[in-house]
N, C-alpha and C positions, 0 to 999 in steps of 0.2 A: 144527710137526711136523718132526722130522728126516727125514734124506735116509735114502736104503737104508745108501748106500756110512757113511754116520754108526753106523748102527745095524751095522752090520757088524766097524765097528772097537769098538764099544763092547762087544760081543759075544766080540767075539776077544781082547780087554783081559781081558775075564770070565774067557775059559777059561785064558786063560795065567797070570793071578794067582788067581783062585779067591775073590778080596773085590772088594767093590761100592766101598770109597772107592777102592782101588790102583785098578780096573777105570775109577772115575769121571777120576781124576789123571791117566791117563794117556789118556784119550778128550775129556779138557776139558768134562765133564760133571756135572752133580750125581748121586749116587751112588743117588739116589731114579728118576734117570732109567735107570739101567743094575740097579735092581731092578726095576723095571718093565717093561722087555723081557725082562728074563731070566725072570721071571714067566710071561708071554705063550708064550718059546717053550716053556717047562716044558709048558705047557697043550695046545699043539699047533697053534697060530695060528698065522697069517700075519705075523709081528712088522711087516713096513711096511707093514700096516693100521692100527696104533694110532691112534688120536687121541687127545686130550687134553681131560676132560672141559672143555663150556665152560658159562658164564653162559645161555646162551641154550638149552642144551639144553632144558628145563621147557616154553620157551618155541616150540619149534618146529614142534606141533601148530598151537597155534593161528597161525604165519605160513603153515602150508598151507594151512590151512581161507582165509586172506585172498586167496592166490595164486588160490587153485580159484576161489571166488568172483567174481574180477577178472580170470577169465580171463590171467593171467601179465601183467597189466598194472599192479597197485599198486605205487606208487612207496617206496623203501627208507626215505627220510624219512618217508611217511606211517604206515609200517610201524612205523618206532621211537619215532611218539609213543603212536602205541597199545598197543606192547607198556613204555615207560614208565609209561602210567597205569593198567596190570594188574602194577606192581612190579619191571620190569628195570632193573635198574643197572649194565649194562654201556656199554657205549660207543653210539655212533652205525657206527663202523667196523664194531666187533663184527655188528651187525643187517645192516650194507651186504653183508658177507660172507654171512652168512647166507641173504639175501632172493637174491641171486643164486647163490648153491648148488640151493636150493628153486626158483628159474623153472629153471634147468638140467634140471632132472629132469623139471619140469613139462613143458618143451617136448619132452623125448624120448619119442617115441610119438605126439606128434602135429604133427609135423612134415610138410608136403606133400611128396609124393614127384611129380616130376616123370618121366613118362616120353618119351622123344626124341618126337619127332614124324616119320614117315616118310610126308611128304606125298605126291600123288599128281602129274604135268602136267596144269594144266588144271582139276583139282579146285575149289581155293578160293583165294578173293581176300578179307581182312580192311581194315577199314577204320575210322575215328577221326578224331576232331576234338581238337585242340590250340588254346590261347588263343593269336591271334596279337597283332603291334602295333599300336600305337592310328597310325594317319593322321589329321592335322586333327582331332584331339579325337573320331572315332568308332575303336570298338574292332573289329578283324579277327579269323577266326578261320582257320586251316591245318586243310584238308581233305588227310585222310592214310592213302594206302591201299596194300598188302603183297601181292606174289603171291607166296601161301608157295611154291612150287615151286623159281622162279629168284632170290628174294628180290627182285625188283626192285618201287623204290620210285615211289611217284606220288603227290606235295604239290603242293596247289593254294590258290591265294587265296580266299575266297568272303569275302561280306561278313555274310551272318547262317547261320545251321542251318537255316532254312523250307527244308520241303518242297520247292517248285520249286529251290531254291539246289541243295540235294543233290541230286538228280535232274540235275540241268544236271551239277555236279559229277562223278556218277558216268558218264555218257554220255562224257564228256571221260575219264574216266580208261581207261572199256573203249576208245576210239577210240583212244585214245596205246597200250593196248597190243596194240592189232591184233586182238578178240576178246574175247569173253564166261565165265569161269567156270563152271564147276556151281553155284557155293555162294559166296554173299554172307555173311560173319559181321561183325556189328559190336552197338553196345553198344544197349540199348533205349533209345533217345532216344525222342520223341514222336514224330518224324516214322516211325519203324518201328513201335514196340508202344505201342498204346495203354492199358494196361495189364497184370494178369495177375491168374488164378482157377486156386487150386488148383495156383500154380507152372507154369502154361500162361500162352503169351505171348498176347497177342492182336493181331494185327496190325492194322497200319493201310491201310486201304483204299484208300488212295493208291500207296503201296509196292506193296501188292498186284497193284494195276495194272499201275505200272511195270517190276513182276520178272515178270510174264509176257510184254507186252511184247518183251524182251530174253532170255526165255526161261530165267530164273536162278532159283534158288531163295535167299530171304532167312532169315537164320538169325539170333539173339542168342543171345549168353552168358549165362552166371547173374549176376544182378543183383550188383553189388559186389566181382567177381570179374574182376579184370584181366587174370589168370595166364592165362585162357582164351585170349586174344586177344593174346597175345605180342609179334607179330610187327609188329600195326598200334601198340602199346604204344610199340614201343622206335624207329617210325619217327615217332611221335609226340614220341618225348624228343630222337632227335638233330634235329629239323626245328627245333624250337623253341630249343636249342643255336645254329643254327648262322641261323635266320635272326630272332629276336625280339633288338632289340638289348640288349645285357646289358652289365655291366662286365666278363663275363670273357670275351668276342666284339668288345669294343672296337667295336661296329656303330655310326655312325651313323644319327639318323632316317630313314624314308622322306619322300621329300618327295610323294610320290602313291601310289594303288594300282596305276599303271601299271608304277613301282618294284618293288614286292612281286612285283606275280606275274612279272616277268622275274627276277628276286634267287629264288624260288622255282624256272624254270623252271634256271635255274644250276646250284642245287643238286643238281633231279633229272639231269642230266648228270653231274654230278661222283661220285653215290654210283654210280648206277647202272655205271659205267666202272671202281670201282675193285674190285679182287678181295676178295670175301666171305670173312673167316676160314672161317667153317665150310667153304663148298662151294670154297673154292678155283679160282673165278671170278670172269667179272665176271658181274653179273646181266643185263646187257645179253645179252651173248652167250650166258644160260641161254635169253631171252626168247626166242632166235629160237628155237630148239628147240622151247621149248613152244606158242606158238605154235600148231602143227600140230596140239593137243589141244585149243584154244579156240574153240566156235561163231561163228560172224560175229556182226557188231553189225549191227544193222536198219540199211538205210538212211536212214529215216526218224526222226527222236528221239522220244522220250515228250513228245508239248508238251502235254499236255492242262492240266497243270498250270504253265503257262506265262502261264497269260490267256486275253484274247482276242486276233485278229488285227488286225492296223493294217496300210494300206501309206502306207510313207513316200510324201512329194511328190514331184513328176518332178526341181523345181528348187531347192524349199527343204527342209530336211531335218528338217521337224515330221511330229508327226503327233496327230489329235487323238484324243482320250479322254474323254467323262463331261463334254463343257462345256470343256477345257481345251488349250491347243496346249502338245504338248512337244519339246523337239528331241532329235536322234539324233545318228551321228556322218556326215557329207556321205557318206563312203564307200557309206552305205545308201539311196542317193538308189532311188524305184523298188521298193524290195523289202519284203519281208511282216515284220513286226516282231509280240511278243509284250508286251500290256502287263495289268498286276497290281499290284491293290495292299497293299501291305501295312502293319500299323500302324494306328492308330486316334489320331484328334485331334490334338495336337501334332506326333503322331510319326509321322502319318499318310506314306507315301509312293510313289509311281509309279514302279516297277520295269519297265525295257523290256530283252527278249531276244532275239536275233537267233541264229538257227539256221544255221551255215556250215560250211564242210566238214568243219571238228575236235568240232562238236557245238554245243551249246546255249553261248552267252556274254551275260551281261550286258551290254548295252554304255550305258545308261544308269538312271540315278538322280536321280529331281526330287523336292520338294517339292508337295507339292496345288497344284493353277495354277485359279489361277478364270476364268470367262470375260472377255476381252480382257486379260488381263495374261499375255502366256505365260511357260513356263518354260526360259531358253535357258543354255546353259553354251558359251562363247564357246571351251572348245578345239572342241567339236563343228564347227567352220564353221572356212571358209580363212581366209587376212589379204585383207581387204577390200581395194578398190581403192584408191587415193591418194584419190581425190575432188576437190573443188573446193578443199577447203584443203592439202591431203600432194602435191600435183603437182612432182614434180622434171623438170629436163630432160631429152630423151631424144632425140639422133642421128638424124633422117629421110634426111641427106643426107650428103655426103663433104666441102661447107662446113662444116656446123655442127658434124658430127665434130672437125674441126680446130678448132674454136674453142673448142667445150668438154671438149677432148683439154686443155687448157692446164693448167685445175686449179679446184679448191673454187670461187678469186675469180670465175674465167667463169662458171661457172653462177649463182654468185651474182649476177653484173652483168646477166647475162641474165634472167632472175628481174623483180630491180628495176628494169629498163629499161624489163620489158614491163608492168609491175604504174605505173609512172609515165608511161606513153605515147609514150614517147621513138617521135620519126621515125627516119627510115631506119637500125633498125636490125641492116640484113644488113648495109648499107655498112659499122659500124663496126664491125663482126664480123668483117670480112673485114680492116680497117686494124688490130687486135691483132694477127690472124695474122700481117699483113706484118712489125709491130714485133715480135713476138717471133724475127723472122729476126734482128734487130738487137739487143734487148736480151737477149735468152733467153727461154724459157717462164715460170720463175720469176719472172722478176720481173717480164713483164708480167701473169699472172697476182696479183702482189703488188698491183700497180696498178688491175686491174680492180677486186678486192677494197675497195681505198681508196674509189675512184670511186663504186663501190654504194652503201658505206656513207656517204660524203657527198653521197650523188646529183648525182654530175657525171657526166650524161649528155650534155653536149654536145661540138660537132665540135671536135676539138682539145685537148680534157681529156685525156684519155690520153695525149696524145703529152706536155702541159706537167708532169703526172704524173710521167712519164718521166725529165725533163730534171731536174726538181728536185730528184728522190729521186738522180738520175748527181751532179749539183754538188754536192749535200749528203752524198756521200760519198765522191766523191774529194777534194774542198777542205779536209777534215776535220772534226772536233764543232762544233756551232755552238754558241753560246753563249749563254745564257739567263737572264737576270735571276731571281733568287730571294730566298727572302724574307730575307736576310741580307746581299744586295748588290745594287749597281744599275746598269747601262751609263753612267748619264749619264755626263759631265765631273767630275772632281773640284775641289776650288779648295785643293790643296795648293801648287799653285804661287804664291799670295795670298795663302802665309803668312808670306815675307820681306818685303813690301812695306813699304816706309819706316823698315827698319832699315839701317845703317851697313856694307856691306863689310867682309869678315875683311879684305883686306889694309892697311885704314884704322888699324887697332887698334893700339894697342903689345900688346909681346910678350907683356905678363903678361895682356893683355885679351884678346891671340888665344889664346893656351892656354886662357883659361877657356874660349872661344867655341865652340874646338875640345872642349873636355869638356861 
């Protein structure tokens, strides 16, 4: 298809010569093309509407009818072998063109029309789950939720979607933002609607609960319809951006979930701080504002779906369940714990929650524990005592400070002294001290260390210690038979014996003697 400014000069080529080839020769045209416009504008047309009949025209019914049918999704390829084996001979190109001419049209008219959204303070809170990263071979997910008003964000770690997770979840996120919504929107998972009739959600009786509880109302979108929910959308895409390690975040692994949710709580400080394109703030400082439109959060959390109650031990920090002792974290020594299980057979597990002043947190996860075998997870509890075998030295007195002030070899010597029975040994505790007036700390510290290791615990070892290691390095290297030499005597000097004197020899006999 020519250009305007083409057809313009071919045009004007026309009126100044009055012939179609002169008109062609001088527009660099074929003469059939500058009868053909001039055709056109005889007629009263548009002249840069023409086109050019093609191959494909016959055939363009039938690629609407394929487009209609496929909802503007048949692929161009597919398109051209079928209209090949109905007798098109044009190209592959040719149909490429074509099929995307034909969705062009198709999609105009029914294009979604988005209108702004002019939310309310207070109104509505949105919320979504994202796939998070796998820890230790189990798979996380980011709980992720939008206060449309001041835009601010709230991403949390949970370990599965059950019912009590998101409840804990959501309690934690109204508490972090100081207050309750009107209106809960998020997508129909199981834990919300339990199905629908007639395009009516049906909710879940548990949610139910918990949204009056808290005094909100719980709302879903239309099934398969994302557009609806916008806001919890696009905090779902950057959350997962910015914290599931990827090759274009260069993130390394987490090495625990204690990782994640502080790698999460980061995050929500960093977006929350920085100024929102649209509103031209930060969302932080929308929060405080709105705020003043948001009901209180109960004091109390929704535990109902939490379990039952446990109280951890006064001094061990189990608690037991169904046959089973589990442990907690020491910090809950004394206080009321929530436990539930979830899972079935294999996958069976003992979920424990603990209710504190930011809301509902998981603070353990075991395996089924049968009776006398419990289920303990060793960061749960302090680092033990030394006991009868980890026992190190440790300073009662302003002697033995001094003594084992000196270094590594003291306590060492002290150690094996008292482990081999050695007598009186403050007295020779006290006689390092005085040597190291004399030799220095190091090196009788060097010496103590020797003595341990060869168990020379007795009176006067240290000090011969002392003297040997002073002679053997001020006198200089000593020297040591190896396996390529030997100290003894040699008998090179027995190997003249009972030969003749050079100055015996005549001259010619002492030069050879000499060579």
């Amino acid at each position: 298809m020519k250009s305007a400014e083409e057809i313009m000069n071919m045009l004007d080529a026309f009126d100044l010569t009055g012939s179609l080839r002169d008109a062609g020769e001088l527009a660099g045209v074929s003469h059939h093309t500058v009868a053909r416009y001039v055709a056109v504008r005889d007629s009263g047309l548009a002249v840069c509407g023409v086109t050019r009949p093609m191959l494909i025209d016959e055939f363009l019914p039938k690629v609407e009818e394929w487009i209609e049918r496929s909802n503007g999704k048949v692929r161009a390829d597919v398109a051209h072998d079928k209209l090949v084996a109905l007798g098109f001979t044009g190209s592959e190109r040719t149909t490429r063109r074509a099929v995307a001419a034909v969705k062009k049209n198709y999609r105009l008219g029914r294009v979604r029309v988005h209108r702004p959204w002019v939310t309310e303070p207070g109104m509505w809170l949105q919320y979504d789950f994202g796939d998070g990263p796998v820890i230790d071979g189990v798979k996380t997910t980011l709980f992720c939720a939008w206060l449309a008003w001041s835009r601010f964000r709230v991403v949390l770690a949970i370990r599965d979607k059950t019912a009590p997770s998101v409840m804990a979840a959501l309690d934690v996120t109204l508490r972090r933002l100081g207050g309750a919504p009107t209106y809960l929107l998020t997508d129909n998972e199981k834990t919300v609607t339990t199905g629908h009739i007639a395009g009516i959600a049906v909710r879940n009786a548990a949610i139910v609960a918990f949204a009056r509880h808290y005094a909100v109302t719980i709302l879903t979108c239309e099934p398969c319809d994302p557009a609806s929910k916008g806001g919890s959308e696009s905090t779902v895409k950057v959350a997962k951006a910015d914290l599931v390690p990827k090759d274009t975040n260069l993130l390394e692994a987490y090495d625990s979930f204690a990782q994640l949710e502080a790698a999460c709580e980061a995050f929500c400080r960093e977006v929350n701080a920085r100024v929102h394109r649209v509103t031209r703030r930060a969302p932080a400082d929308m929060l405080a504002e709105e705020v003043a439109q948001l009901h209180p959060v109960p004091l109390v959390p929704h535990t109902v779906a939490f379990g039952v109650t446990r109280t951890v031990a006064s001094k061990t920090p189990m608690v037991a369940y169904d046959g089973g002792q589990y442990s907690v974290p020491a910090h809950l020594l004394g206080q009321v714990v929530w436990v539930r299980v979830h899972g079935a057979g294999a996958d069976e597990q003992v979920i424990i929650v603990h209710v504190g002043p930011t809301g509902p947190l998981e603070v353990a996860r075991h395996r089924r524990a049968m009776p006398g075998s419990p289920r303990l997870d060793d960061a749960h509890f302090p680092p033990a005592p030394a006991g009868a075998l980890g026992r190190i030295p440790k300073a009662r007195n302003e002697s033995e400070a001094a003594f084992l002030v000196l270094g590594d070899g003291a306590r060492l010597w002290l150690t094996e002294a008292a482990a081999a029975g050695t007598t009186k040994v403050r007295v020779k505790m006290a006689q390092a001290v005085t040597l190291s007036k004399l030799f220095g700390a190091a090196e009788v510290d060097w010496a103590l260390g020797h003595a341990a290791v060869h168990a020379r615990f007795g009176h006067g070892d240290l000090a011969s210690i002392l003297d040997h290691h002073a002679a053997t390095t001020t006198a200089g290297p000593t020297h040591r038979a190896g396996e390529d030499g030997s100290l003894t005597q040699g008998t090179s000097s027995w190997a003249a014996f009972g030969t003749t004197p050079a100055a015996e020899l005549p001259c010619d006999e002492e030069q050879e003697a000499a060579l």
